[in-house]
C-alpha positions in Angstrom: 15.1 -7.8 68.0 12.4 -6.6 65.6 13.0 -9.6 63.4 12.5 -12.3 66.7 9.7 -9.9 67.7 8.0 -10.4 64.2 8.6 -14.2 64.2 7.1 -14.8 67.5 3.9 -12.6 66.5 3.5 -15.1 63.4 4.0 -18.1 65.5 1.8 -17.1 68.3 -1.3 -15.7 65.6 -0.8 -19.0 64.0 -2.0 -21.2 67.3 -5.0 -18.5 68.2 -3.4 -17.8 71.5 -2.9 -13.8 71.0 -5.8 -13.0 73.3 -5.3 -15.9 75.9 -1.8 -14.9 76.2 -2.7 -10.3 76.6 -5.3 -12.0 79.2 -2.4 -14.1 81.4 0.4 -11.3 81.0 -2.0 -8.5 82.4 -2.4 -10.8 85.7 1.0 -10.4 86.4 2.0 -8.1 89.4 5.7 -8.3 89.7 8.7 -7.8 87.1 10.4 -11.2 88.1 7.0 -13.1 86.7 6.7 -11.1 83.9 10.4 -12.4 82.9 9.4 -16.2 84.2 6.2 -15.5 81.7 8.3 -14.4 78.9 11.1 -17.2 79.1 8.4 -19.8 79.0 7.0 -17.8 75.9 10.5 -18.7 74.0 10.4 -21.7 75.3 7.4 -22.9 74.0 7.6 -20.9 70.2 11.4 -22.1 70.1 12.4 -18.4 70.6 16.3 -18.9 71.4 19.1 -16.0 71.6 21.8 -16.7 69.7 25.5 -15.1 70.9 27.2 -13.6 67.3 28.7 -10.2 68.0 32.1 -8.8 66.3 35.2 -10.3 67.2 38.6 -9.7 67.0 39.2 -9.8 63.3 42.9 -9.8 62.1 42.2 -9.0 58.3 38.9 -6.3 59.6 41.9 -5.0 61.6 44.0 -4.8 58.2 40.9 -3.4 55.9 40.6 -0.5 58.9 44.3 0.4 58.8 44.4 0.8 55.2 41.1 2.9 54.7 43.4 5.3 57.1 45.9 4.8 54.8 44.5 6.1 51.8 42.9 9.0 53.8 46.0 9.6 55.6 48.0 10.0 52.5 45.5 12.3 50.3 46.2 15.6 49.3 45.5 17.7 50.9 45.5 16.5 53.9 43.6 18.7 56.1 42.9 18.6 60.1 39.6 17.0 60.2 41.1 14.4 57.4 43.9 13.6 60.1 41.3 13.2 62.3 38.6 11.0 60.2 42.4 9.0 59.6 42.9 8.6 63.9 39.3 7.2 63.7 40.1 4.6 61.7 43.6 3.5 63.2 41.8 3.2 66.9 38.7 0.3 65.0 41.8 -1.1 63.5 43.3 -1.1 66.8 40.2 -2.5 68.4 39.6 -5.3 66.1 43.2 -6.4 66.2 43.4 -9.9 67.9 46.3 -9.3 71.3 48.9 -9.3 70.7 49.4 -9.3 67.2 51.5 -7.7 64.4 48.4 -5.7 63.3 48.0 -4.4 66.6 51.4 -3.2 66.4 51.3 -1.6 63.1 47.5 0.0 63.5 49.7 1.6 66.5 52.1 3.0 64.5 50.4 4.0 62.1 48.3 6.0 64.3 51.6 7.5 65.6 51.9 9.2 62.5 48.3 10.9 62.8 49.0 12.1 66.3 52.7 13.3 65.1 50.6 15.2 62.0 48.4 17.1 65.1 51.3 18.0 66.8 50.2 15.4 69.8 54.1 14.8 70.7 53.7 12.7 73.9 50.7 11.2 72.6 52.6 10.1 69.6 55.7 8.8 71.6 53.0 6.6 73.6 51.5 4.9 70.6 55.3 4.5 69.3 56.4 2.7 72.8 52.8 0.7 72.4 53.9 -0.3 69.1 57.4 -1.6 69.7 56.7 -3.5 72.9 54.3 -5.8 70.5 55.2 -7.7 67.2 56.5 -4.8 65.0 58.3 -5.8 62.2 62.5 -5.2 63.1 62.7 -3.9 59.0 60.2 -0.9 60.0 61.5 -0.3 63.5 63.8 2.5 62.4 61.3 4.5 61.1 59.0 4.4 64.2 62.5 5.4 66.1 62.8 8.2 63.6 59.8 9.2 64.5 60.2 9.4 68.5 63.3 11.5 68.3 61.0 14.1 66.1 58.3 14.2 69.3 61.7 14.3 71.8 63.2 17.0 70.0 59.5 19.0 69.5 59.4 18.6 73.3 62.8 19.7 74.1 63.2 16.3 75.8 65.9 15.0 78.1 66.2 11.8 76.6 66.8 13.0 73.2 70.4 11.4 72.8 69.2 8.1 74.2 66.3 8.7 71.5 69.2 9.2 68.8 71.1 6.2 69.9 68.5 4.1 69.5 67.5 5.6 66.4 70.9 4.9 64.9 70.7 1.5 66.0 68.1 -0.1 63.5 69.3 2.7 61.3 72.0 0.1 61.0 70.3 -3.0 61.2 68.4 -1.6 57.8 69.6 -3.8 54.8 71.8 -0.9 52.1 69.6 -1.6 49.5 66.6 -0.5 51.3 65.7 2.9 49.9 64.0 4.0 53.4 67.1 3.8 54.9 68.7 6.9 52.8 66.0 8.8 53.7 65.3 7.9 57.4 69.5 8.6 58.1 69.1 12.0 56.0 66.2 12.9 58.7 68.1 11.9 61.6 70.8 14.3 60.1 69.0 16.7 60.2 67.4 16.4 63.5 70.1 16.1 64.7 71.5 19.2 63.2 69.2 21.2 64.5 68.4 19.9 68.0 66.6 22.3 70.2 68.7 23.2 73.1 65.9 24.7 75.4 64.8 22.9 78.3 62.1 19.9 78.3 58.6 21.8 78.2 55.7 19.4 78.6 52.7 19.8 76.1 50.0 22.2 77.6 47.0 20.3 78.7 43.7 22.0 79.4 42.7 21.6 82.9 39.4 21.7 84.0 38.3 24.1 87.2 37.8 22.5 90.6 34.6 21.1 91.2 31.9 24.1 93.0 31.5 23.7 96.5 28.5 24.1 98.3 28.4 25.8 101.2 26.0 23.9 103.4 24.6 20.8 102.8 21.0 19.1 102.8 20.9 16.8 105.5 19.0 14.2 103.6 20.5 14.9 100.2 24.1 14.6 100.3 24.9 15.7 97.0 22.5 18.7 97.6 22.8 22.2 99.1 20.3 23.1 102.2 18.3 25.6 100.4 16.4 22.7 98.3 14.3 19.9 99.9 12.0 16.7 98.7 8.4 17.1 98.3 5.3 15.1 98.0 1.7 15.9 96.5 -1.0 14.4 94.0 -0.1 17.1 91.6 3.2 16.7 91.4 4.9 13.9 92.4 8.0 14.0 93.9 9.6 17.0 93.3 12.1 19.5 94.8 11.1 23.0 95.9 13.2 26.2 97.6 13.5 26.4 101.7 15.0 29.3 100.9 15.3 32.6 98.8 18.2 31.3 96.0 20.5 33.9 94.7 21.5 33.2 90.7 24.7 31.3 89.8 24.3 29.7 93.6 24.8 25.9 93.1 22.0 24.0 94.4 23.6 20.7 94.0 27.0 18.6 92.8 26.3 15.2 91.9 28.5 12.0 90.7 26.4 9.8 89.0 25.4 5.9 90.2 26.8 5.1 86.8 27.5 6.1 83.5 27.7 4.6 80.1 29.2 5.6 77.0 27.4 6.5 74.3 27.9 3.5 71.2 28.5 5.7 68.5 31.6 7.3 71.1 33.7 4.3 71.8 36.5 4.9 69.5 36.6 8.5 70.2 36.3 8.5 74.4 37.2 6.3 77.2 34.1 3.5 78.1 35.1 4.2 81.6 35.4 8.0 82.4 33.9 9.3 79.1 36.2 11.5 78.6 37.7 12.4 75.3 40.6 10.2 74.2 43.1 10.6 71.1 44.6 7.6 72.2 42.2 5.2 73.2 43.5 1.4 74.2 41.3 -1.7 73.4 39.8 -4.3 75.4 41.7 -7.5 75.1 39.2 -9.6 74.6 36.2 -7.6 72.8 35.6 -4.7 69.6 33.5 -2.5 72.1 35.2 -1.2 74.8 38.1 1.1 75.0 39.7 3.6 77.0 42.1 6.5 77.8 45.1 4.8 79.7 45.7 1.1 81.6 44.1 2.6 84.6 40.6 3.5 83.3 40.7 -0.2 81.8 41.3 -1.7 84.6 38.7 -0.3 86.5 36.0 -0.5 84.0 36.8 -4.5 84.3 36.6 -5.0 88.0 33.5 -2.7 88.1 31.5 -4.5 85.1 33.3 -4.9 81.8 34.0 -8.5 82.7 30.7 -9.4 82.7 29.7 -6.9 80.2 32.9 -7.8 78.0 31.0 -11.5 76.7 27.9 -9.8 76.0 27.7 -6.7 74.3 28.9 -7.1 71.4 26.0 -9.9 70.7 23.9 -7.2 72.2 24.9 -4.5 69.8 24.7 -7.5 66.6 20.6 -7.5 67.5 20.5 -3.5 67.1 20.1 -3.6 71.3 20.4 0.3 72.1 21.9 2.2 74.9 19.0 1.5 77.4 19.3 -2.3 76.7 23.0 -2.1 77.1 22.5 0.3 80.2 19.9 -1.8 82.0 22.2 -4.7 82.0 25.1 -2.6 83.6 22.7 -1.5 86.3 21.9 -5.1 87.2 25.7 -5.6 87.6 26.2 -3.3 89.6 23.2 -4.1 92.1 24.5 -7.7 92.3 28.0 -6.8 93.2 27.1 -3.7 95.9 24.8 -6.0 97.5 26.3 -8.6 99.8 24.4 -11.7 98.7 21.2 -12.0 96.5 18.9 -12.4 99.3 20.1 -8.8 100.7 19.0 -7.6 97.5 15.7 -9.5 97.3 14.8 -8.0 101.0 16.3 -4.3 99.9 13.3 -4.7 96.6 11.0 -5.6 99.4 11.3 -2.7 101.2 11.5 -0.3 98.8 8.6 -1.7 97.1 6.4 -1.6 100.2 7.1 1.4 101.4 4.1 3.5 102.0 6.0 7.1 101.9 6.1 8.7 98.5 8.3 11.0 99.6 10.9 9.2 100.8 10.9 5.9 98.9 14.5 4.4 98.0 16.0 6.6 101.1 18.3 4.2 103.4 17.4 3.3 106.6 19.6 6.2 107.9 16.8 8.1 106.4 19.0 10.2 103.3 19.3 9.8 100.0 22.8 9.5 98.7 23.5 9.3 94.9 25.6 6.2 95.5 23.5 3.6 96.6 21.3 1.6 93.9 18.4 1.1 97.4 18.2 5.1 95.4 17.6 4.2 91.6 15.1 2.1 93.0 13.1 4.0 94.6 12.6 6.2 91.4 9.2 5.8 89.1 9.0 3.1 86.8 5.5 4.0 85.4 4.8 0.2 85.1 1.0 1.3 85.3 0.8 3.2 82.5 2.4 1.0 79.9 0.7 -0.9 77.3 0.5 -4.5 77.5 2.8 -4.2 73.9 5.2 -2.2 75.4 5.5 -3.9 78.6 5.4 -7.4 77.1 8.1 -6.0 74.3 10.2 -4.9 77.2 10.0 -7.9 79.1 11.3 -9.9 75.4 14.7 -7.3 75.5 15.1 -8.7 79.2 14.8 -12.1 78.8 17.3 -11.9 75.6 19.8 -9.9 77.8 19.2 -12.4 81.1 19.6 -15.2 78.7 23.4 -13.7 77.5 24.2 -13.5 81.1 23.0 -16.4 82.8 24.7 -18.7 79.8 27.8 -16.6 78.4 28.9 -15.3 82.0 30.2 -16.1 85.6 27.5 -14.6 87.1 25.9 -16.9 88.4 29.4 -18.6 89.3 29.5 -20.2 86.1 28.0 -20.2 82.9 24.8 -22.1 82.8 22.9 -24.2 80.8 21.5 -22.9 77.3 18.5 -24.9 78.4 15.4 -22.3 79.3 13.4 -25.0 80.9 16.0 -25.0 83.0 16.8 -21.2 83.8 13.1 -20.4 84.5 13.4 -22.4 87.8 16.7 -20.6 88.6 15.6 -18.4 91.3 18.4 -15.9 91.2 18.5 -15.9 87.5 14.7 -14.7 87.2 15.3 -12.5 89.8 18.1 -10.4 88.1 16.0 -10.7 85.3 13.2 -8.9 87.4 15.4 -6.4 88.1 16.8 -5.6 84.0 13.3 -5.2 83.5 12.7 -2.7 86.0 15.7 -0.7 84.3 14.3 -0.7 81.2 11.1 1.2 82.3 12.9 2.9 84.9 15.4 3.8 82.6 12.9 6.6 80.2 11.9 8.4 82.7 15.0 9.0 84.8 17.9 8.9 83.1 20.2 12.0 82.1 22.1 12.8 79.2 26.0 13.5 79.9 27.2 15.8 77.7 30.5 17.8 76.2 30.8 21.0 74.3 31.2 20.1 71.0 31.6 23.7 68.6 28.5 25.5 70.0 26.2 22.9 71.0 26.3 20.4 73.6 26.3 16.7 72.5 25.7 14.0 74.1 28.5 11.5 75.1 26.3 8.3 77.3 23.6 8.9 79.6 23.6 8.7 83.3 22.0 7.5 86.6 21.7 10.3 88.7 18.9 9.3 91.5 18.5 13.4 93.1 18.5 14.7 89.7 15.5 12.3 88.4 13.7 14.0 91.2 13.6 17.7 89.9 10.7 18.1 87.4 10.8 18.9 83.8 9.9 22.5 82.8 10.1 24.0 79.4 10.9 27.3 81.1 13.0 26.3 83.3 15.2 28.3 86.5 18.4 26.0 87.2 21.1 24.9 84.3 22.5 22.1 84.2 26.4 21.3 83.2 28.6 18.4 82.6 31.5 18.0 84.5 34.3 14.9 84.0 32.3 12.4 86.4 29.8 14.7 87.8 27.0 17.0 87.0 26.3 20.1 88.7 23.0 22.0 88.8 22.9 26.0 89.2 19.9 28.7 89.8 19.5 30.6 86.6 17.6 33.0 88.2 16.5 34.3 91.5 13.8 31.6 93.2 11.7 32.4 95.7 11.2 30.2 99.1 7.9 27.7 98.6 6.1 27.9 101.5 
């Protein structure tokens, strides 16, 4: 983007308009104008997106797998080298074209990793993922070899069944292969010494149950009683104590209006519930998205990724960040909770012309409940104290991203014409255009980081909407924590707090 920023600078210094242009842009009041104002700018400096993010790449696919190849097979190999490897396998696996032989064999070689780690039933799932696709019948044995290692590990049932089929493409091998030798002289000895004790599964570390609290706020759902909303100059919106609050006591338990996954995380967690995955899946049709299991996938596509699926990756070729990326989902998701356009149109209405600080963005049933977008919009934007640069700059990201949508997407119900003339007297287009905008600015000030344990720090894994939470002021002393949980975050009193009168 800095590139098409720079290029419409030149352009627009060259014709004398810089000043004319600050002049019209400041006279803009709403975020839908300032996107009609922008997409007339491209039009008129021949400013036009151009889709070109990764794709799925058979031989990138191949270049991946063997980089984990040569690490895999170093000397020594060490834990965090197995583990640099299983990076490697799952981008092979995401830029494999499905299905496809080097889908297959990015699985199984990944097997191999996991197998290494001591990941049994990980390793067996990768194995099965492997053989249901193209894998070559000559290599098959080994990959069977392999599974009645994890069985017997595991102390497995199915281990003779495993040992069968093992045996089977044992067979099949031609005599002259030399793996054969070798993979029959392993079975052997498996099979030699089988474990005979009963089928344990592999620990898995369960998290606690989620905190409960007590008695809730009857305008906060998410919230406990002893906090409420407030209003002043001062201040803002903020929250404050109704009551003496003991420490440890949790003051509220809140699951996010969305969440995103960090960029630099997709091949290490799931793009739908974040959490860490050694076994992460692709996305059929893109390089970005991944996840833990079938399930998560097929979620993250009915909620957004099929929208989101055609655009990203041109988003991430123009060095678009996670706000950019994030704005966009946001805008999805308004669209599809609303039940037409219009209902959203008259929801920004309201919201906008409300004349209560204190409870802007609460529904009409007068709370404020973490799952409703009428929420994220009643949080603060700060359009006022932007820059005409920064405003106008944001507006540019917007119109690139509503450009993506509105002509590589059905959201509209089809895609539409790459024609901008034409788009900028699309009502509904400018309008969801309007409303990326408002994300990115609402999106600085509001917006939480999600985050894991990693060694002794915590790191961030994506960022979250969390409407309550954007509420609670910053302090760099401050008296509540706040911690992480798989798909929620909860907030606890680090020390006593005293009732606000």
């Amino acid at each position: 983007m800095e590139k098409v920023l720079n290029t419409l600078n030149r352009k627009i210094i060259a014709t004398n308009k810089h000043q004319d242009m600050i002049n019209k842009y400041k006279a803009l009041y709403t975020d839908e104008e300032r996107v009609i104002f922008s997409l007339n700018v491209m039009l008129e400096y021949n400013i036009i997106p151009q889709a070109s993010g990764d794709i799925k790449n058979a031989k990138e696919s191949e270049k991946l797998r063997e980089e984990g190849n040569k690490l895999f097979v170093s000397t020594p190999l060490k834990n965090h080298t197995c583990v640099d490897a299983l990076k490697l396998y799952t981008k092979s696996i995401a830029y494999a074209p499905y299905p496809s032989e080097q889908l297959a064999l990015a699985y199984a070689n990944r097997s191999a990793v996991l197998l290494k780690l001591h990941k049994y039933e990980l390793c067996i799932q990768d194995i099965d993922r492997a053989l249901a696709l193209k894998y070559p019948d000559n290599l098959r044995a080994k990959l069977y070899v392999r599974k009645v290692e994890c069985l017997n590990a595991l102390r497995h049932p199915c281990m003779e069944d495993g040992i069968n089929e093992a045996q089977y493409w044992l067979e099949k091998m031609s005599i002259d292969d030399i793996n054969r030798k070798k993979l029959n002289e392993k079975l052997n000895s498996i099979n030699h010494n089988l474990v005979s004790q009963k089928f344990k599964k592999q620990d898995i570390l369960k998290q606690l149950p989620l905190p409960k609290i007590q008695t809730h706020n009857s305008e906060v759902p998410c919230a406990s009683e002893a906090v409420t909303i407030k209003y002043n100059e001062e201040y803002g919106r903020h929250i404050v104590a109704t009551r003496k609050i003991r420490p440890g006591e949790v003051i509220a338990v809140e699951k996010p209006y969305s969440l995103i996954l960090t960029p630099d995380n997709v091949h290490t967690h799931c793009s739908n519930c974040l959490e860490v995955s050694w076994t992460n899946i692709p996305c059929e049709y893109c390089t970005y998205s991944m996840y833990c299991s079938e399930k998560c996938k097929a979620m993250d596509w009915k909620k957004y990724h099929d929208v989101e699926c055609a655009i990203f990756p041109s988003m991430l070729k123009m060095n678009f960040v996670k706000l950019d990326l994030f704005s966009l989902r946001l805008a999805i998701q308004a669209v599809r909770e609303a039940t037409s356009m219009q209902e959203l149109r008259e929801e920004l209405k309201e919201v906008d012309n409300c004349d209560d600080p204190r409870t802007k963005g609460f529904s009409k049933d007068g709370t404020f409940p973490s799952n409703k977008y009428r929420s994220l919009l009643g949080l603060v934007t700060n359009t006022e104290k932007r820059s005409v640069q920064d405003l106008f700059r944001r507006s540019l990201d917007a119109s690139f991203i509503l450009y993506f949508l509105a002509t590589g997407t059905n959201m509209f119900g089809s895609p539409l014409s790459k024609d901008l003339s034409m788009l900028v007297k699309n009502a509904d287009v400018t309008f969801v255009g309007g409303l990326i905008l408002r994300h990115q600015q609402l999106i600085p000030s509001n917006i939480h980081s999600f985050s894991e344990e990693y060694g002794l720090e915590a790191v961030e894994r994506g960022v979250a909407a969390m409407p309550f939470f954007s509420l609670i002021n910053h302090s760099c002393n401050p008296n509540i924590l706040r911690h992480s949980r798989s798909e929620y975050m909860i907030i606890y009193a680090m020390y006593p707090i005293k009732e606000v009168m």
